[in-house]
C-alpha positions in Angstrom: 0.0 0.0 0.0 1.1 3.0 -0.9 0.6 6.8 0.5 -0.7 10.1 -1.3 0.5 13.3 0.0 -1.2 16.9 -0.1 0.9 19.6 0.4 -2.0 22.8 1.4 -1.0 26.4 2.2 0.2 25.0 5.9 0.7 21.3 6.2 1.3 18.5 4.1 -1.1 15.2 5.1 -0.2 12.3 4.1 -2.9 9.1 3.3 -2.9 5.6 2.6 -3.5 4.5 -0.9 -4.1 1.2 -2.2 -4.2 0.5 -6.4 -7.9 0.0 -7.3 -7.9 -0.5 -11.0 -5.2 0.1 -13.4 -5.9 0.5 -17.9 -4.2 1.8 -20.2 -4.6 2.5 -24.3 -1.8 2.9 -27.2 -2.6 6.7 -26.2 -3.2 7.1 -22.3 -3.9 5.2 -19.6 -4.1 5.5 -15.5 -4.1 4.0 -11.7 -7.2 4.4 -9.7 -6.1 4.1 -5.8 -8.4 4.2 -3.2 -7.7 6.4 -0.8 -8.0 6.7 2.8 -7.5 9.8 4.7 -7.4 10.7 8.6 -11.2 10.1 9.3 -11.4 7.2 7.6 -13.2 8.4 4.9 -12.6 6.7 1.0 -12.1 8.4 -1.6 -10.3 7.3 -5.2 -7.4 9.3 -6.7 -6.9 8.4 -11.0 -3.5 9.3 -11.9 -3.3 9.1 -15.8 -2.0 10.6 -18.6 -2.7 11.0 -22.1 0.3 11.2 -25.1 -0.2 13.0 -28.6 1.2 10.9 -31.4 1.5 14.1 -33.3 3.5 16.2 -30.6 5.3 13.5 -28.6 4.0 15.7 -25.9 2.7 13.3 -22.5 0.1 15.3 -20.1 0.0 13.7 -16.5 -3.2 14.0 -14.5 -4.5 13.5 -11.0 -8.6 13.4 -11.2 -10.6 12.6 -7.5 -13.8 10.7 -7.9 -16.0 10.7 -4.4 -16.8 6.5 -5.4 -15.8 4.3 -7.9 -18.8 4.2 -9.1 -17.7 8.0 -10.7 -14.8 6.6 -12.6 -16.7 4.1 -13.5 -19.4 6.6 -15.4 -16.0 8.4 -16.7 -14.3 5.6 -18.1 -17.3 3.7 -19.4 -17.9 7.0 -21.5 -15.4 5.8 -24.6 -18.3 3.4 -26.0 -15.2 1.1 -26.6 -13.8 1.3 -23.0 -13.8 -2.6 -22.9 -10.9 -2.2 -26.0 -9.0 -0.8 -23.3 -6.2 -2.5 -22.0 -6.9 -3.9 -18.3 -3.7 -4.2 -16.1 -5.7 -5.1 -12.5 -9.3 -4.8 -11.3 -9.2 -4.7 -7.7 -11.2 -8.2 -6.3 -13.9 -6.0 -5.0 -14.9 -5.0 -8.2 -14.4 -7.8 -10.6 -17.9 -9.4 -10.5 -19.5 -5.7 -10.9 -16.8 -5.7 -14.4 -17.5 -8.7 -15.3 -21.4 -7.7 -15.2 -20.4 -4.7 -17.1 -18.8 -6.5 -20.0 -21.8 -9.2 -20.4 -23.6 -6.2 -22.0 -20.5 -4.7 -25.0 -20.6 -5.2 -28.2 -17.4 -6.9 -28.9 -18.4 -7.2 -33.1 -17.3 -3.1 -33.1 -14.4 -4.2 -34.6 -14.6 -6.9 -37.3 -11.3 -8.9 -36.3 -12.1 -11.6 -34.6 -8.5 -11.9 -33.1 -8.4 -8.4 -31.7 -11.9 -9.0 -30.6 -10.4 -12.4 -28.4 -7.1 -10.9 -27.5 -9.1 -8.3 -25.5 -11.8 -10.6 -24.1 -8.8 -12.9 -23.3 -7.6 -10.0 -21.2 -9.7 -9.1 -19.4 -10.5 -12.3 -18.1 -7.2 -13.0 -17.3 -7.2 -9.9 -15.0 -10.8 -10.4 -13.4 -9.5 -14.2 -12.4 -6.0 -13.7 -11.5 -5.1 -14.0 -8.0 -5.6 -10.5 -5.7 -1.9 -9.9 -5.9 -0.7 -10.6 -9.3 -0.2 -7.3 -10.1 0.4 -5.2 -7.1 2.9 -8.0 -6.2 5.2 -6.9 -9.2 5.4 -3.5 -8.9 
């Protein structure tokens, strides 16, 4: 587990994060960490960033979402989120994914190896043990 620190005007705080869901794209991708600060209140933290082919240039973010459940509404906005490339779905949330993806339309593009190489993915990641990611960080 990891920590997030906020620097304000007077003090800097420092809270524990844990990674939550991790994706990424040929263009941008991003960590969602739960995180947990003094009063024991959660809240999630995405770190991502995007790259321009065109430019080379590479913008870092750091979005807050009060639940999951708003990144989820953000990310599932790219009709073709499920082309994304998972990395780790935190065990917590796999069944809710896996509900998620019963519903895509995976025909949205017409090869059928691109279309199992992703499906392939993402089941690898929603069935993986609970560390097999964070563990190799």
């Amino acid at each position: 587990m990891g920590r997030t620190i906020i620097t304000s005007t007077f003090v800097t705080y420092t809270m524990p994060q844990e990674l939550y869901f991790d994706i990424s794209s040929e263009n941008s991708g991003g960590s969602l960490f739960r995180v947990t600060n003094a009063n024991g209140q959660i809240s999630f933290l995405y770190n991502h960033s995007t790259y321009n082919d065109s430019t080379g240039d590479v913008q870092v973010f750091n979005t807050p979402y009060p639940s999951f459940t708003e990144f989820w509404i953000a990310l599932t906005r790219d009709k073709e989120w499920f082309y994304l490339h998972p990395l780790y779905v935190h065990p917590e949330q796999r069944a809710f994914v896996q509900d998620q993806l019963k519903g895509v339309n995976w025909q949205l593009h017409p090869n059928k190896k691109w279309q199992e190489s992703h499906q392939r993915q993402w089941k690898k990641v929603l069935t993986d043990g609970p560390g097999y990611y964070r563990d190799r960080q």
